[in-house]
N, C-alpha and C positions, 0 to 999 in steps of 0.2 A: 434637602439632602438626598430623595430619592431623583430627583432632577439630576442628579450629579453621579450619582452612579450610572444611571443611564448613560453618561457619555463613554461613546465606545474606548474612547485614548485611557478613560482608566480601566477598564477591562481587562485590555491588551497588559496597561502596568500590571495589573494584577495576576494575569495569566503568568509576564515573565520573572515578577516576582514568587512565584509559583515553581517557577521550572529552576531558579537558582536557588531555591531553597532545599528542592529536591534534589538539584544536581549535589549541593553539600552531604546533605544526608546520605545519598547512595557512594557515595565517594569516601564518606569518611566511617559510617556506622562499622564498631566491630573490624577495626583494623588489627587490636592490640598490638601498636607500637608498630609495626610494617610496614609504614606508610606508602615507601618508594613500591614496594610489590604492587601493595594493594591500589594505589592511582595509576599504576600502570596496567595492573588486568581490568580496572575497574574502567577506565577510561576510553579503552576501545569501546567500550560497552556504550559508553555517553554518546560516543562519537557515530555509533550506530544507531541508536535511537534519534540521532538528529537526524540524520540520512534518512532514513526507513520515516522518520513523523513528519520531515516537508516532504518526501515525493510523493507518500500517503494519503498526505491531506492535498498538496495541489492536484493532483489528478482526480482524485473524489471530486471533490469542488468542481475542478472543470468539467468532467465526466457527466456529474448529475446538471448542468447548465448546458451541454451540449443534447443531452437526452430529456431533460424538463422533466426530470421525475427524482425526487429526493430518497424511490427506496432501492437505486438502481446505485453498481459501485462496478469498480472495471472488470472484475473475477465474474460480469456475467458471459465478457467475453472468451472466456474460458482458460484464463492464463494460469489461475493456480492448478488446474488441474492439467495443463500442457508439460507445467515443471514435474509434476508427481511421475506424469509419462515418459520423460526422458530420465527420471533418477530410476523408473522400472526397467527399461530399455536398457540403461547402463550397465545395471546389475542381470537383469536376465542375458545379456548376446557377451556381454565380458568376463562375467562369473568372478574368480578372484581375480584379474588382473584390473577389475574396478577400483581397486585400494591404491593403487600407482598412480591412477587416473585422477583418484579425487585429494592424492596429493598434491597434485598441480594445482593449486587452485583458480590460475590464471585461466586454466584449459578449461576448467567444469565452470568457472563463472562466464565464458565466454561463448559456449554454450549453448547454455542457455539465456543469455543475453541476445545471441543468433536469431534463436529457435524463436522463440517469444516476437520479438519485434520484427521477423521476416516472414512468419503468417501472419499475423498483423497486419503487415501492410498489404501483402497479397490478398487480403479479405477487404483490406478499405478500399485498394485499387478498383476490385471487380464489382466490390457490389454498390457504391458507393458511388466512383468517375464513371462505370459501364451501365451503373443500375439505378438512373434516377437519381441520387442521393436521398437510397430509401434506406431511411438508417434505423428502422424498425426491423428493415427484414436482417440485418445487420445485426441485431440484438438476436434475432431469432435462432441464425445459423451459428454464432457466437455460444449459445444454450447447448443448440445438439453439437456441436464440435464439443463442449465442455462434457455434457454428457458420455460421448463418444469415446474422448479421452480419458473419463475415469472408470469408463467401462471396461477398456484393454487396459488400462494398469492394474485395473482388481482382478482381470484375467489372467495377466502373465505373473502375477504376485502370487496366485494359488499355487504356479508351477515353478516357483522356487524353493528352491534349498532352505530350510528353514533356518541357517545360518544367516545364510546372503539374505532373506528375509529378515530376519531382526537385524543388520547392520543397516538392510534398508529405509527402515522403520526411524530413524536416527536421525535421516536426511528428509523425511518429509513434512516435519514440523520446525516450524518457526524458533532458531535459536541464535540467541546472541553472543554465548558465549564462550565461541570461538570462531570472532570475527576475526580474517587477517586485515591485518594496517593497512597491506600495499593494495587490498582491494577498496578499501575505502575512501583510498586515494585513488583511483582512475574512478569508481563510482559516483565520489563526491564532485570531480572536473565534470563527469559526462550529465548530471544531475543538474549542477550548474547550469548549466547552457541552457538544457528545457527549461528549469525554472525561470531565467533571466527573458526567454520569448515568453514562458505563458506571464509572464509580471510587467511586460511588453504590451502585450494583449490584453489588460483585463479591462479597457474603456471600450473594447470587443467584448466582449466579456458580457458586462454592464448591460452591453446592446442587445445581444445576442438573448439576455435572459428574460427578455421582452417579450422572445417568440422570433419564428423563423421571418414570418411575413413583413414585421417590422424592424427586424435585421436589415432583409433588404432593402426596403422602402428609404431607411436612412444610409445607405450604400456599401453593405457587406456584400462580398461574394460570398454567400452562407458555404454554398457548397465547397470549394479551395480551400476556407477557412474551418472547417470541421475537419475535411482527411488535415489538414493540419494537426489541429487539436488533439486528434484521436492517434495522432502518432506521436506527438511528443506524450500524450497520457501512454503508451503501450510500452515506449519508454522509459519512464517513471518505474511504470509497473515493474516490466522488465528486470529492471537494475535494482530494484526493491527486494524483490523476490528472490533472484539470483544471488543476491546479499545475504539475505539472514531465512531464506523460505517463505511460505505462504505467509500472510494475518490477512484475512477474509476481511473479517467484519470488524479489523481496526477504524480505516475509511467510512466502515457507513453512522460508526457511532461519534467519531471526530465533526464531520460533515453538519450531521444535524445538530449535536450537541451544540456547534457554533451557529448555526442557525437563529437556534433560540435565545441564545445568548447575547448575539450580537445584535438582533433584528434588523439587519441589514443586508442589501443585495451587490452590494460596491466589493468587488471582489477582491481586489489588495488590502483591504478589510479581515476578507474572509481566508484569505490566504495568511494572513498572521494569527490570525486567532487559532485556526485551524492548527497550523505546527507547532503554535505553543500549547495547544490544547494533548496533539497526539503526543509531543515529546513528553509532558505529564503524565500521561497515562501510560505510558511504557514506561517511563520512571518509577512512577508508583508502581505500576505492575511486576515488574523486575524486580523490586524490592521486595516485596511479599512474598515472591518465587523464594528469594533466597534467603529472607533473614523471618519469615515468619514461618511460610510454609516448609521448611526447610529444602528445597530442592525436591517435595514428595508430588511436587506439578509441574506443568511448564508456561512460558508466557502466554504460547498459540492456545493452552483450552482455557484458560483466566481470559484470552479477548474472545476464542467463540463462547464463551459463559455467557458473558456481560452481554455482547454482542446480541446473542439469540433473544435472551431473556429483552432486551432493549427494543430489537424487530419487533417481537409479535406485541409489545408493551403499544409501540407504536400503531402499529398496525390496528389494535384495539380502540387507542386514542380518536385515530382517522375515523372509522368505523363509527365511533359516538358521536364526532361533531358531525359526520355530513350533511 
């Protein structure tokens, strides 16, 4: 019996017997009688936890394989903090006419959809095609650009209005619940596509997680196939972010949790476990938001909670076996 559990194919059952269970519960708890409203406000909601828990999890996954370090997630390159800089930017140079602006919401996911994946690239171009393919120093400048940018948004946030400061405040955490449809739809096509190359990629993948040396030995261009990688991950990020806002440390607790669970390195493996892992936990989490806590939290500090407490748990872990 425990031989049998061990096999990954029931895990995965289990996982998405997991996620349908939850999906019923979040869908139907506490409707009285409404049903049509309630699976229509409630459903975007699903439909964003899917979006946000595969782009989550496949860029974690590929990210920490790309970097060979499991307590490493893409926000070291400094993306959740480049979004907080343009929602500061918006609100400090627009003042009120930002309220016009963030009713488009084609324009303000757009964006920063831009903004996100065009330093990005301009950062894997230089340092990465021009600098070796030193993907250290790559994490490094990733830190102080991160740094940097949440240093001018906690600057230019002092010298706001304290209005335009609390509407700003609104926009900088992670919420679901008010996704628009028609963004979910160009997010869910363009999500696609990454997904479909890195699930393309993952007997790359496999290779890769060997080590640089034996990458190439068995015939990767390590280098081409990493600014790859790391663009379809900024990507992901990107349109994640741009979607519903930050979650930090959704990715790093998805990632390892399937790690352990799965014990395995085959990454179409890890890449299922993974989304049904994060879609669970936003389901559950969202549900406690609303039907236990009553709306008196939100999703983003319930994942940095767990999240944090999880890291240094970890960190302590590593620390005793070494």
């Amino acid at each position: 019996m425990t031989k049998l559990w061990q096999q990954p194919w029931l895990k995965l059952a289990a996982l998405a017997i997991g996620v349908l269970v939850f999906t019923w519960l979040f869908l139907t708890y506490n409707t009285y009688g409404n049903w049509e409203f309630a699976l229509r406000l409630r459903g975007k909601k699903v439909l964003a936890f899917v979006f946000v828990g595969i782009a989550t999890s496949f860029s974690t996954i590929t990210f920490q394989t790309v970097t060979h370090n499991h307590f490493l997630t893409p926000s070291i390159l400094g993306f959740d903090s480049l979004y907080i800089l343009v929602q500061t930017l918006l609100f400090f140079f627009m003042g009120h006419q930002t309220g016009s602006l963030f009713q488009s919401h084609f324009a303000m996911f757009g964006i920063n959809v831009i903004l996100m994946v065009g330093l990005s690239t301009l950062l894997f171009f230089f340092l990465l095609k021009k600098g070796d393919q030193n993907l250290y120093l790559l994490l490094m400048i990733g830190m102080v650009l991160g740094t940097f940018f949440g240093s001018a948004s906690t600057f230019l946030q002092v010298l706001l209005d304290p209005n335009e400061y609390d509407k700003l405040q609104g926009k900088l955490f992670a919420s679901f619940a008010n996704v628009d449809v028609s963004l979910l739809q160009v997010a869910g096509l363009l999500m696609l596509l990454v997904i479909v190359y890195l699930w393309l990629s993952a007997h790359r993948l496999d290779v890769l997680h060997l080590g640089k040396e034996k990458a190439m030995n068995l015939g990767i261009d390590v280098g081409k196939f990493q600014i790859r990688l790391l663009l379809a991950i900024s990507l992901l990020v990107a349109l994640s972010t741009a979607l519903v806002g930050p979650v930090t440390f959704l990715g790093f607790i998805v990632a390892n949790l399937t790690y352990q669970l799965m014990g395995t390195f085959r990454h179409r493996t890890l890449f299922i476990a993974s989304s049904l892992l994060s879609i669970l936990l936003l389901l559950v989490g969202q549900f406690f938001v609303e039907q236990v806590f009553r709306w008196n939290t939100t999703m983003s500090v319930v994942i940095e909670f767990i999240g944090g407490v999880y890291f240094v748990g970890k960190i302590l872990y590593e620390r005793k076996h070494e």
